[in-house]
N, C-alpha and C positions, 0 to 999 in steps of 0.2 A: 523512317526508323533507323536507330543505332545500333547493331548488336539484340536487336529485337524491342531496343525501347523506342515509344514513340517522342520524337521530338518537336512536332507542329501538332496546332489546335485550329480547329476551325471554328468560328463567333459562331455562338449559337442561334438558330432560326427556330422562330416559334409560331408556327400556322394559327389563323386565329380559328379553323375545325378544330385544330386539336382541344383549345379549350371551352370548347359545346359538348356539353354532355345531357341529354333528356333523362329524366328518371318516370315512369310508371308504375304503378301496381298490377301486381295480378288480377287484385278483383275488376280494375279498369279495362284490363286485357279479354276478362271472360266477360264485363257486362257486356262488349266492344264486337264481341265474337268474335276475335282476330286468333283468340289463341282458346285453346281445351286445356283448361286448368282439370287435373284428376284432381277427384274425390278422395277426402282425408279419409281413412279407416281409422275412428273412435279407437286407442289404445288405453287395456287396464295398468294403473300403476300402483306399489307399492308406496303407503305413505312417508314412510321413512325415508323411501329414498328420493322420493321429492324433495323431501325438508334438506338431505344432503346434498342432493345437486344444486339444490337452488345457493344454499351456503358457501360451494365452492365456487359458483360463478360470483357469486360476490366478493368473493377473498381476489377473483381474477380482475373482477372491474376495481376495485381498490387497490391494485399493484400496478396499472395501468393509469390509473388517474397519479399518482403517487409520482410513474416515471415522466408524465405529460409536463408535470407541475416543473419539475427538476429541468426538463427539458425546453419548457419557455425563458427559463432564467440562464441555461446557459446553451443554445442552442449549436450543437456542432454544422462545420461547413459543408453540407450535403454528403456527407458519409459518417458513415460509427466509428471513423478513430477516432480517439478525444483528440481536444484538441493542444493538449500538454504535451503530444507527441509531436509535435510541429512548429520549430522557433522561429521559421522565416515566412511564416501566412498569418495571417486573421482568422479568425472562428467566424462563422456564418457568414460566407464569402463566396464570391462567384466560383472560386474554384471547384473544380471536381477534384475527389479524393486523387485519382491518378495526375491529375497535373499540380496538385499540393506534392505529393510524393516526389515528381519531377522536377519542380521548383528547390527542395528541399535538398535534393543530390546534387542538382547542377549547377543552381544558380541562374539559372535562365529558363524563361518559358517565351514561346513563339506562337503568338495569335494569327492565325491567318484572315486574312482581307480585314480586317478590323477598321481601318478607317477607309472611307468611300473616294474614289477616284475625283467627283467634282469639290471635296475641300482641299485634297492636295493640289490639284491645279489651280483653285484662288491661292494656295500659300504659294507657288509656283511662282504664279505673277504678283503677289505683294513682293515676292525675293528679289525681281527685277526690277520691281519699281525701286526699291531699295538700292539696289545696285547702279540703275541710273540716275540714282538723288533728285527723282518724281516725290518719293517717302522720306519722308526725316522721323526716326524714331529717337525719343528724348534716350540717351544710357546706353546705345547699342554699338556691339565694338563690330566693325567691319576688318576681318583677317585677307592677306594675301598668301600663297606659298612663298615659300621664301625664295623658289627659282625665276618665281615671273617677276616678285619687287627686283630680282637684279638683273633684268630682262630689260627691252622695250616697255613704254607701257602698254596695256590692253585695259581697252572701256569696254564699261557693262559690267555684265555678269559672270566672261569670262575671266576679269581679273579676280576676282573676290572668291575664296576657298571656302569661307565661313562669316554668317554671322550671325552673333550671341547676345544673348542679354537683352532679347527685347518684349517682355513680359508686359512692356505698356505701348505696344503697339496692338489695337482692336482686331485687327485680322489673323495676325498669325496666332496672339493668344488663344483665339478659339480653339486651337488644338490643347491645347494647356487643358479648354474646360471642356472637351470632348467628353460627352458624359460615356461614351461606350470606352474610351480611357480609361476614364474613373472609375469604372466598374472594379476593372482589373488593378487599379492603382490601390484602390482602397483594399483592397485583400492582403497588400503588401504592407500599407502606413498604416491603417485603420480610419475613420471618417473625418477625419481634422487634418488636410491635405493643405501644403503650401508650393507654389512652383519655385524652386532655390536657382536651378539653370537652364536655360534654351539657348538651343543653337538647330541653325540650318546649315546645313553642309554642305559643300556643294566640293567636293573629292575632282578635282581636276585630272585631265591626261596626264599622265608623267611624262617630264621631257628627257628622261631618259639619268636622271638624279638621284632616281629615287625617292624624289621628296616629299613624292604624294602618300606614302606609308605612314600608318601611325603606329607610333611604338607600344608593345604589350603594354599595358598600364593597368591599374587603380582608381577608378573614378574618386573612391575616400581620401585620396592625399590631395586632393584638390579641395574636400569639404571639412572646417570646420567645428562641425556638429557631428551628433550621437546622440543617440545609439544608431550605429548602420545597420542595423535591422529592419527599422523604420524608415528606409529610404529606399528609394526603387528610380530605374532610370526608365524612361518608355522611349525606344527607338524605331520608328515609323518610315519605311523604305518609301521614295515618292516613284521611282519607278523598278525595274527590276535589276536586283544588285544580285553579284553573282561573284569566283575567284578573278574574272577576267576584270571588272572595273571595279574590287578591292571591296568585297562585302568585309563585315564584321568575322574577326575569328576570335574563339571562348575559347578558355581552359575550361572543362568543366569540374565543379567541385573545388576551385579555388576560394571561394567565395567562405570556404568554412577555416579560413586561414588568417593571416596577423596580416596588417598592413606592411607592406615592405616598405624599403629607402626606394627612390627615385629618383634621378636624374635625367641629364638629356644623353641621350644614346652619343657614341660618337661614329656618328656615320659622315661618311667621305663627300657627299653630297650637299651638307646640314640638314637642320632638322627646325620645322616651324616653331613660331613663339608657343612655349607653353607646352610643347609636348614633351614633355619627363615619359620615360620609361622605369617599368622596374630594374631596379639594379641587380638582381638574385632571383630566376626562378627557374624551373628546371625546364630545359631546350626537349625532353623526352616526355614531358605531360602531356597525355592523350589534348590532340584541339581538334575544333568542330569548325568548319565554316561554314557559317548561315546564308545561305544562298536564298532568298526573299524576291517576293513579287510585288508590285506596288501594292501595296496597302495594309502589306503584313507589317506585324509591330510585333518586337523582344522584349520583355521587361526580365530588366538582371540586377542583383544586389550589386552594391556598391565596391565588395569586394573580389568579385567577379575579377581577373586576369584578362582581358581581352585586346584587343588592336585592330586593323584594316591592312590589307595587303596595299602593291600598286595599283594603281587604277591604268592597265594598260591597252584602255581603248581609245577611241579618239574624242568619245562623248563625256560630259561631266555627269556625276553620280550621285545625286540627290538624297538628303536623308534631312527630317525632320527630328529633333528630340526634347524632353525633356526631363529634369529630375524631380523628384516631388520627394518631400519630405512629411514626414510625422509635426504637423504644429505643435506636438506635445515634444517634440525634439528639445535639444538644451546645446547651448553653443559651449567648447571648450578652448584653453587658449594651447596653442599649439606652440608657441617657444619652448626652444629648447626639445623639441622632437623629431621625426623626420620628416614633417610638414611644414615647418621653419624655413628651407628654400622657396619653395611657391608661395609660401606668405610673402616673403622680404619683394620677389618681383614682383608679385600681385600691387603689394602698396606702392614700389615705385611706379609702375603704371597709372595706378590713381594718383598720384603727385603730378604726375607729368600732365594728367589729363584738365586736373583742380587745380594743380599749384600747390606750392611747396607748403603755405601758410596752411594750408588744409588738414587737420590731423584727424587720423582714420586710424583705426585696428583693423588689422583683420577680421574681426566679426560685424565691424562697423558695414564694411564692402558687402559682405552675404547678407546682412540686414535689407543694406540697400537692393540687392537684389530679388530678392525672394519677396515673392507675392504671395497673397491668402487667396486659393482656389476653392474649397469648400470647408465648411465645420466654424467652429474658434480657431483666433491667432494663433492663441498659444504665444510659446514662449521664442518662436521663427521669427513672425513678420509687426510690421505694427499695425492694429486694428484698420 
């Protein structure tokens, strides 16, 4: 808890006693002799006010059926706020009234053990096979720090910081279609889910650079699309992240704010491909660092302020993620805005990778990316 709010959730667990329930009657009980039902004492009643009580249980069961009727057509998310009170959840949704409320303040919510320790260790070992080029996944960018590409080299899995974009690889996707994910995902997009980005992380020792830090940022100014309400990121610890090997740090309640400008930090050290920070945000906004156990998952809006400290252990620091969008989402063009940086290198990367003859948009790229995980395409992915 923060200040007396609570900030982690635990998955719910549903004994299958709890949902055995026997029903009996009384006269089964007394024919049974198990139980001494008393004897009803014959009461005189006035006739009038029979005819009145019976008319106002009636008026009660047709104000009742009345609110039941209302109530299947637009069923609120397991509590009586409506749900026009709530712009960043789904109506009838896994959530509990207090973690909609929590979601709605802060921008992040923290499931604890959510995914099971024997899927993170097969993604574990696909990430090494990956790493030692056993797996070739077709579209997948394999990242270094920028301290070890100017290093010696190192093979394996210690050179490699991150890799993204592999939605068509069958193993690690599975987390993508984690249905206990999707639970939680779908409260946030609604039931028409697309996976737009994945990356594994893999947060190296710092060599003393600093360069295993990532800068506060903006998940939005890397995405194309809208509305960012419809979009949710799910970030899954594989083992236990903490300040000392560089957990996640939130601003909370950023999330209810404009997208800022971004650039890359200028730090003394440099700073990895791709990582823009916010240019303007205030060094005095209360932050949280989510100190996580393997297998707890945060799902945060996309306008969420957050970053990673250094990672100053000796071990590398595991994190699986993914973002999922609204397939009812709509792509916008971003020239001439302050998403115009990350576009312009985004395309030179795909040039370099295609060839210059290759002509791509920007929304051409996240088309390519982005997969249909459940529902219709929509207007995201292609069928």
């Amino acid at each position: 808890r923060r200040g007396g709010e609570r900030l982690f959730w635990k998955t719910p667990r549903i004994s299958p006693s709890f949902t055995s329930f026997y029903r009996t009657e009384s006269s089964e009980l007394q024919s049974s002799g198990k139980v001494d039902v008393p004897p009803v004492t014959p009461r005189k009643f006035n006739v009038r006010s029979v005819i009145k009580m019976a008319a106002d249980r009636l008026k009660i069961i047709a104000q009742h059926l009345t609110l039941s009727a209302a109530g299947a057509q637009n069923r609120p998310c397991t509590n009586p706020v409506s749900a026009a009170a709530y712009q960043y959840s789904q109506p009838d949704c896994i959530l509990s009234e207090e973690q909609r409320k929590f979601y709605e303040k802060n921008g992040f919510l923290v499931i604890k053990n959510l995914v099971s320790e024997e899927k993170l260790d097969k993604y574990r070992e696909r990430f090494q096979k990956v790493c030692m080029g056993e797996v070739k996944i077709p579209g997948v960018i394999v990242m270094r720090d920028v301290a070890i590409a100017k290093s010696e080299f190192v093979p394996g899995e210690h050179a490699v910081t991150k890799i993204q974009d592999w939605m068509y690889d069958p193993v690690l996707f599975e987390y993508c279609r984690d249905p206990e994910i999707l639970k939680y995902v779908e409260a946030f997009t609604g039931p028409d889910i697309a996976a737009m980005h994945t990356m594994l992380i893999n947060k190296p020792p710092d060599p003393g650079s600093k360069t295993s830090r990532h800068p506060m940022h903006q998940d939005l100014h890397y995405f194309p699309f809208r509305p960012a309400d419809l979009v949710v990121c799910s970030w899954t610890a594989m083992e236990r992240v903490n300040r000392s090997n560089g957990c996640l740090v939130v601003l909370p309640g950023t999330h209810t704010g404009d997208l800022k400008q971004h650039d890359y930090p200028d730090w003394e050290g440099g700073v990895n491909k791709m990582y823009h920070g916010v240019r303007d945000y205030s060094p005095d906004h209360p932050r949280v660092h989510l100190a996580m156990e393997k297998g707890d998952t945060v799902f945060f809006h996309p306008l969420l302020i957050h970053g990673s400290g250094m990672n100053r252990t000796n071990g590398f620091r595991k994190a699986i993620s993914c973002h999922y969008a609204s397939s009812n989402c709509h792509y916008i063009d971003v020239e001439g805005t302050s998403q115009e940086n990350i576009s312009t290198e985004t395309l030179g990367v795909a040039k370099r990778r295609l060839g210059d003859d290759v002509k791509l948009s920007y929304k051409d790229v996240w088309r390519l990316r982005g997969r249909l995980v459940k529902g219709n395409p929509g207007n995201m992915v292609d069928p």
